[in-house]
N, C-alpha and C positions, 0 to 999 in steps of 0.2 A: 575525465580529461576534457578540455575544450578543444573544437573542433581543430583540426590542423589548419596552418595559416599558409599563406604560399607570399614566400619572399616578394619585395619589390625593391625594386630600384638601388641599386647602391646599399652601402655597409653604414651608412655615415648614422645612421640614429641608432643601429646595432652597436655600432664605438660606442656612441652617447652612454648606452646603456651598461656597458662596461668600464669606462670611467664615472660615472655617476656611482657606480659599485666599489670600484675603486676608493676614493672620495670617501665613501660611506667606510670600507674597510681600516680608511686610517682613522676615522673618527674612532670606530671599536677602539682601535692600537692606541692611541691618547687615551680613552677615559678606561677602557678593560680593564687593566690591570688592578681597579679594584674590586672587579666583582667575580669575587672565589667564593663560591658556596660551600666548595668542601675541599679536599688535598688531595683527591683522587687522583686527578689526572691520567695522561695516557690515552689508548686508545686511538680505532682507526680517524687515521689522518684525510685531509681530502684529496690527496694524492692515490688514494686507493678509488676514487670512484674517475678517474680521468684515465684518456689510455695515452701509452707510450708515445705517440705521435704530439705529444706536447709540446709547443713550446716555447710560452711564457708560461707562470705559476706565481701565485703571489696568494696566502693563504692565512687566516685568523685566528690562530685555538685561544678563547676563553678558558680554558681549561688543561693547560699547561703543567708541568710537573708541579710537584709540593713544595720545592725549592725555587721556582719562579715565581708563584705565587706572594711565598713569605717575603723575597726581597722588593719585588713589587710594592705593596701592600708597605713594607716597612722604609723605604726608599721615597714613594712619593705623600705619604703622610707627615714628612718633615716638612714639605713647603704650604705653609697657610693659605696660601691662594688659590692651589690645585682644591685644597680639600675644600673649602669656602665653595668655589665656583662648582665643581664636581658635586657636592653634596652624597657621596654616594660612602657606604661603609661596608665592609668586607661580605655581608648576608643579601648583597642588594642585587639586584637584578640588571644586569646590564644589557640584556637585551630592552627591555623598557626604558633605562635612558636613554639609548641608541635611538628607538621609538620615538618619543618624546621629542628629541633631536630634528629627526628627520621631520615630522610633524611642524615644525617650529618654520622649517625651512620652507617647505610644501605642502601643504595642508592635502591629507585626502581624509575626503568627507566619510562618513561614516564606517571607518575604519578603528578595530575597536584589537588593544593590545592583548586585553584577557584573554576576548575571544577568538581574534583570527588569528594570533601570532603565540603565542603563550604556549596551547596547547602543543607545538607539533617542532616550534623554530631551535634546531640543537645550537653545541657551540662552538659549533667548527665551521668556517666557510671557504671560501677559495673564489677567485677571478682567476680564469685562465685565455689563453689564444692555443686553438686547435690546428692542428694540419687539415684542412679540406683542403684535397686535388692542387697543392700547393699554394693556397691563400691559407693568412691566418684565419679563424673564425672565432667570436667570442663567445664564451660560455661561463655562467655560475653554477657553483655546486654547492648547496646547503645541507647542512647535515638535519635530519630530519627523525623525529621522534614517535611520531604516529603518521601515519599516511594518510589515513582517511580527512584525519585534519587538516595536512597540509595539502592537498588536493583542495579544500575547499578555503583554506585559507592565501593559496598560492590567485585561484580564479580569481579574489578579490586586490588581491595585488594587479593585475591585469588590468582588471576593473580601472582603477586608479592609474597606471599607465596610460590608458585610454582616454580617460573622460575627468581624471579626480573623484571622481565619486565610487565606491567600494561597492554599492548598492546597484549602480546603473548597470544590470544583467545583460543589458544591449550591446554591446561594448568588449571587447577582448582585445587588448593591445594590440598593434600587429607586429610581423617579424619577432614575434616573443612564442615561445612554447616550451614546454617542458616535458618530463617525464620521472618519475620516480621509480629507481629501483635498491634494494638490499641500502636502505635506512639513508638515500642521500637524496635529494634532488635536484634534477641537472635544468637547467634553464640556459635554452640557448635561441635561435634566430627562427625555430622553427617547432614544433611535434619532433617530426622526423626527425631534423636535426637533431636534437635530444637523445631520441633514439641510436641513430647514428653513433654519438659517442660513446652512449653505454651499450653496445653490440660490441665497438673498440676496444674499450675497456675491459670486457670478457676475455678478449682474444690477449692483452695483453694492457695490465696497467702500468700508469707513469709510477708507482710506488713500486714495482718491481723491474724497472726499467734500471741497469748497470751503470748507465751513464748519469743518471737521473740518483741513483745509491750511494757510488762514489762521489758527486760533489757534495751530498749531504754529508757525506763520512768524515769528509775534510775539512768538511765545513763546524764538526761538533757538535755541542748540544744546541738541538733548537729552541729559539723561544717562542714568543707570543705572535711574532711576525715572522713568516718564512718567503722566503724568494727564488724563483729557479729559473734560468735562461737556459735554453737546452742549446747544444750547436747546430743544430738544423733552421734556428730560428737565422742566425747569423749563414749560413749559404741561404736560406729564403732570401732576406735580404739583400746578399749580395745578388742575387737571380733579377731582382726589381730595379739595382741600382740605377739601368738606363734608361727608365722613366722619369728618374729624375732629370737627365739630360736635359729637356725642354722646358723644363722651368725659370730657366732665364732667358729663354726667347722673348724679345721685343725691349728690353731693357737697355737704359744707354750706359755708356760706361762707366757712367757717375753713377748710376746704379747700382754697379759692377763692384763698386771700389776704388775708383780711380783717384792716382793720385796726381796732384796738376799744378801747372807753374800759370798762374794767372788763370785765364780763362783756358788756355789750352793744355789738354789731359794729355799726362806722358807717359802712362803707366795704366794695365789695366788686365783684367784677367783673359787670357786667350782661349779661343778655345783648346789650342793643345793645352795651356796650365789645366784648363777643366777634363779634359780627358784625361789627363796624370793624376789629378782628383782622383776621380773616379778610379782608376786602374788602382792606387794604393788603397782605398777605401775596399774594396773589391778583393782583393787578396786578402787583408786584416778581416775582412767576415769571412771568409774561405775557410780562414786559418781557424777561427773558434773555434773554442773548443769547451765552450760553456762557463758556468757558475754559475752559483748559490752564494744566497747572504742571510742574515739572522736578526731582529731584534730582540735583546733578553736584557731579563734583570737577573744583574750578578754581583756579590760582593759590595753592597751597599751602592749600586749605581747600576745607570742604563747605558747598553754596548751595543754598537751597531758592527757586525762582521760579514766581509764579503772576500768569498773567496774566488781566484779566477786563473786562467792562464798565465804562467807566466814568460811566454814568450810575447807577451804583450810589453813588455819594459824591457826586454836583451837593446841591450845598445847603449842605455841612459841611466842607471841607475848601477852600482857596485855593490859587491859582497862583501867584499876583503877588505873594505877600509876600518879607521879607527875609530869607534865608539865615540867620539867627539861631545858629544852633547852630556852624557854623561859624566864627565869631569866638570861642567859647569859648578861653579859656586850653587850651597846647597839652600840658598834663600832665593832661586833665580825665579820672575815673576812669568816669562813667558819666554820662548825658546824656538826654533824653528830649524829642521837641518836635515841633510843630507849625504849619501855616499855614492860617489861617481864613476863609470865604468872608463877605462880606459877611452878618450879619443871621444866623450859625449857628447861635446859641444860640436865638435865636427858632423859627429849622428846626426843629432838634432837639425844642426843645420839644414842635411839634405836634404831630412825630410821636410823642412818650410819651405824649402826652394821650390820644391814640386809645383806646392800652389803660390806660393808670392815671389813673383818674377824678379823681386824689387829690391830682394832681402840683399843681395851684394852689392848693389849700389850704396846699401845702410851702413854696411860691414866695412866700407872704403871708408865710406867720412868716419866711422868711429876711429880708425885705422891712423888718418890721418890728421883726427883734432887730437886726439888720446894718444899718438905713438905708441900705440900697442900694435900687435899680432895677431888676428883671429881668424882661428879658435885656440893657437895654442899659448897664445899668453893669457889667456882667461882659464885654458884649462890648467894650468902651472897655481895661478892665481888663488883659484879653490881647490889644492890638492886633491887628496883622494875622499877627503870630506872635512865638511864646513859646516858650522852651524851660527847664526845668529842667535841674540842674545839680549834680554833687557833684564836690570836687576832690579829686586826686590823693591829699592828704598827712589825709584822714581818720581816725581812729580811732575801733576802738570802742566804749570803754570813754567814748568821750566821747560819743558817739554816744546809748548807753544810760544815763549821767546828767547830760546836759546839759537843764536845766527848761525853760532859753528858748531854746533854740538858739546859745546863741553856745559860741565855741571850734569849730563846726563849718563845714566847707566845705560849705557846701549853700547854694544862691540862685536865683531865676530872673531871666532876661535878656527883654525883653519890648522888640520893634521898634512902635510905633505913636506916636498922640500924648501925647505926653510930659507935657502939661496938663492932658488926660483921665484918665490913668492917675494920676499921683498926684490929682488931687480925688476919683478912687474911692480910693485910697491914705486918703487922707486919715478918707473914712467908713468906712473899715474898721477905722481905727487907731481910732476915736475910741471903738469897743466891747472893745478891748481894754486890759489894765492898761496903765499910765503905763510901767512898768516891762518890757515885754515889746518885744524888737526886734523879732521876727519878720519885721516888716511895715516894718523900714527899707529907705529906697529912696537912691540915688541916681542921677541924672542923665546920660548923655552923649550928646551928641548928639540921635540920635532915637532914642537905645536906654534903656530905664530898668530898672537891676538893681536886685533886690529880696532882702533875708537876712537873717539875722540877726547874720552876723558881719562885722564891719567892714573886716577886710583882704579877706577871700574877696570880699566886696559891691563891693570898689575891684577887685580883678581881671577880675570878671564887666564891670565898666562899662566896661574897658580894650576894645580893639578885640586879642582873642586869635587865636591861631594855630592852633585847631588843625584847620582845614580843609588846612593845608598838610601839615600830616602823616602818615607813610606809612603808618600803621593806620589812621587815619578814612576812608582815601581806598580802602583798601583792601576794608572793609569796610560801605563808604557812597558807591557810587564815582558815584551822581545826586544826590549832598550839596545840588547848586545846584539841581535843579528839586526834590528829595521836599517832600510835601505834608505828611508824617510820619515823624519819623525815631526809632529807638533807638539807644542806643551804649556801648559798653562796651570799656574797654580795661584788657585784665588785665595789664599788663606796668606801668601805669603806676603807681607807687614801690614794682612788686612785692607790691599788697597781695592780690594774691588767694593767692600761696604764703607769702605772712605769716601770713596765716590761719589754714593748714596748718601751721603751726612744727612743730606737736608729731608730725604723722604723714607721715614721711619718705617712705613709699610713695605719699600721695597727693601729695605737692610732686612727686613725679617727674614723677606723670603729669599734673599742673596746670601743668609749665611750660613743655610744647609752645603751649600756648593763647598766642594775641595778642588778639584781636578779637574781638569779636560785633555784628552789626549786623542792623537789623531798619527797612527801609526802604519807602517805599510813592511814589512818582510818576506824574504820568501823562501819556502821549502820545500827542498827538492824541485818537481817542477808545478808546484804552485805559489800564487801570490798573493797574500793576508790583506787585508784593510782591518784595521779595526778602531773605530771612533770607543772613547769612555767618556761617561762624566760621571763621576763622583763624588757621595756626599759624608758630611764628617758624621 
């Protein structure tokens, strides 16, 4: 071991040092996924070498189930350009590209991947922030295969921290130390420190930690990327928030935000709006109560899932509305939509008012140019849920000179009361020219489509298909409960390698894509995110 270092001055090169890792972990995350030497998978995670007082976690396995692997591997070999630039094939070593990489960026001299890194570097890693005495602290954990090696290949890391040179034995980074125990090694701000968290770790790891189990549990299978906020991170947080306080001392108001009629400022943040800041900011960490999130490859595409509280959305978001989005026409090119709780626009409101003093002065002139009510003629307006809407057969030269919108497929489909919705219809049309459709509706059932082009307007009112469809379902696969959904299907009349005409190289690699989905629901008392993309 090298000798123990004694901290100096502030955290701020210890950060560096954990975003710099950071950084380096999402590089793995892009190019890993193809370097699987074999199906094994499994095995201790780096959550078994941290202790329970964790609370960030953000973690790398090269070495993922047999099913992560294969879709990995068969998902990003569709795109020519990955494989061209990557150069890498299922037997390769990716800790040496990784190497290679980092080399490219910052040169350390005499640093040799055979031999200092090869022998000892496993494939598992982790970046976390620790509890010390109520500051975060940062820490790496590398999974480690020989000790002896990596003791002597960690010194030379050091080495290069230090000075760039792997050789210059004079030299030992500072605020950097480590220690190896039971096949990991932990690198943090100190020896001791090191120390420190695996004495923690004995006494009680973040991998058997209940709070830290359950969001994994509900979070499902993990993949190549894994993520964890603990809720003690968010009370830390909230514990600091009034050092933020004086961070806008000496700032004028235009600094501030201010909004002003000529030269003079009539509007501006107070300090009561900022101590309401803070006081709701304050409570919402209080209230945490953590999450976990995932990257994996699944089902011929790559998912990003996060799971989390859901008392973070009560007030704005609805359960019980109509699956909207799903009756879209089943050729629909991109889609966006929502389901609203009772009285959201009102929610919403309060909560802006806290910090922008202004927002009701905004809320009159709309009131006033528009004759409408707000919040409850806009909450009438988007029933219980709405979704916007563009069709398939788009273009966009029509797109870019159409004045009022018509010739275009774009409209929204809107579940609620249908008598409500058009008499707000109706005040809204009545400030716009004679001549402008924008704002034509029509009727069916309890659904009321709204556009400005008359065929697309009669499709949208049609009871469509395209929940039944094998990319919606694919890429939105909680279609009937999400609270929020996006969507985008790039195969549909080919307009996304239409686009492309003129450059052959990227139609190539544009037409592995099917899907993109960006979804949010919630169960029981948690709440889903989940991004898809996938390919044909």
């Amino acid at each position: 071991m090298p000798p123990a270092t004694k901290p100096s001055g502030g955290r701020g090169r210890r950060i560096g040092l954990i975003g710099g890792a950071v950084v380096g972990l999402g590089a793995l995350g892009v190019a890993g996924t193809w370097a699987f030497v074999t199906l094994s998978g499994g095995g201790a995670q780096p959550a078994a070498a941290l202790p329970s007082s964790t609370l960030a976690y953000a973690s790398i396995d090269l070495d993922p189930s047999a099913s992560q692997k294969i879709e990995a591997l068969r998902t990003l070999k569709k795109f020519p350009a990955l494989d061209d630039t990557l150069d890498l094939d299922a037997d390769d070593d990716l800790r040496r590209a990784f190497f290679d990489w980092m080399q490219d960026q910052a040169t350390c001299e005499n640093l040799d991947y055979d031999k200092d890194l090869e022998p000892w570097l496993g494939d598992r890693a982790a970046v976390a922030a620790v509890d010390d005495s109520g500051d975060p602290a940062p820490a790496i954990v590398l999974q480690v295969t020989d000790q002896k090696s990596a003791e002597q290949g960690l010194t030379k890391l050091m080495h290069c921290e230090a000075s760039a040179d792997a050789d210059d034995a004079g030299d030992i980074a500072p605020e950097m130390g480590w220690k190896i125990s039971d096949g990991w090694a932990v690198i943090a701000e100190s020896d001791d420190a090191a120390a420190d968290i695996i004495a923690d770790t004995e006494k009680a790891s973040l991998a058997d930690d209940e709070t830290y189990t359950d969001w994994v549990d509900r979070l499902g299978d993990p993949g190549v990327v894994n993520l964890y906020l603990a809720p003690s991170a968010g009370k830390m947080l909230a514990d600091h928030l009034d050092d933020l306080s004086g961070l806008g001392s000496g700032l004028s108001p235009m600094d501030l935000g201010v909004e002003s009629s000529g030269n003079e400022p009539v509007a501006y943040h107070t300090d009561s709006a900022a101590d309401d800041e803070l006081d709701e900011a304050r409570a919402m960490l209080e209230d945490f109560a953590g999450m976990a999130a995932t990257v994996r490859f699944k089902d011929d595409g790559l998912e990003f899932e996060a799971v989390s509280d859901a008392k973070q959305t009560d007030g704005i978001y609805g359960t019980d509305g109509a699956d909207v989005i799903s009756t879209l026409p089943d050729d629909t090119a991109a889609a966006v939509g929502m389901r609203f709780a009772d009285g959201w626009l009102g929610t919403l409101l309060d909560q802006i008012k806290t910090t922008e003093p202004g927002v009701d002065d905004m809320i009159s002139e709309i009131e006033s140019g528009w004759g409408v009510q707000i919040p409850e003629d806009i909450e009438t307006l988007f029933g219980d849920s709405a979704v916007l809407a563009l069709g398939s057969d788009f273009d966009v030269n029509t797109l870019q000179q159409s004045t009022d919108g018509s010739g275009v497929p774009i409209g929204v489909k809107i579940h609620g009361d249908t008598d409500g919705i058009e008499s707000v219809l109706d005040k809204l049309r009545g400030s716009l020219p004679p001549d402008m459709p924008v704002l034509d509706s029509q009727v069916s059932g309890d659904m009321v489509a709204v556009g400005p082009d008359d065929d697309y307007r009669s499709e949208l009112a049609d009871d469509g298909g395209l929940g039944k469809t094998a990319t919606f379902r694919d890429v939105v696969p909680q279609a009937e409960d999400a609270v929020a959904v996006f969507y985008v299907n790039f195969d549909a009349n080919d307009w996304l390698t239409n686009l492309a005409e003129s450059d052959a190289e990227a139609q190539e690699n544009l037409e592995p894509l099917a899907g993109l989905g960006l979804s949010s629901w919630v169960d029981s008392d948690t709440t889903h995110v989940l991004f898809r993309l996938t390919t044909n």
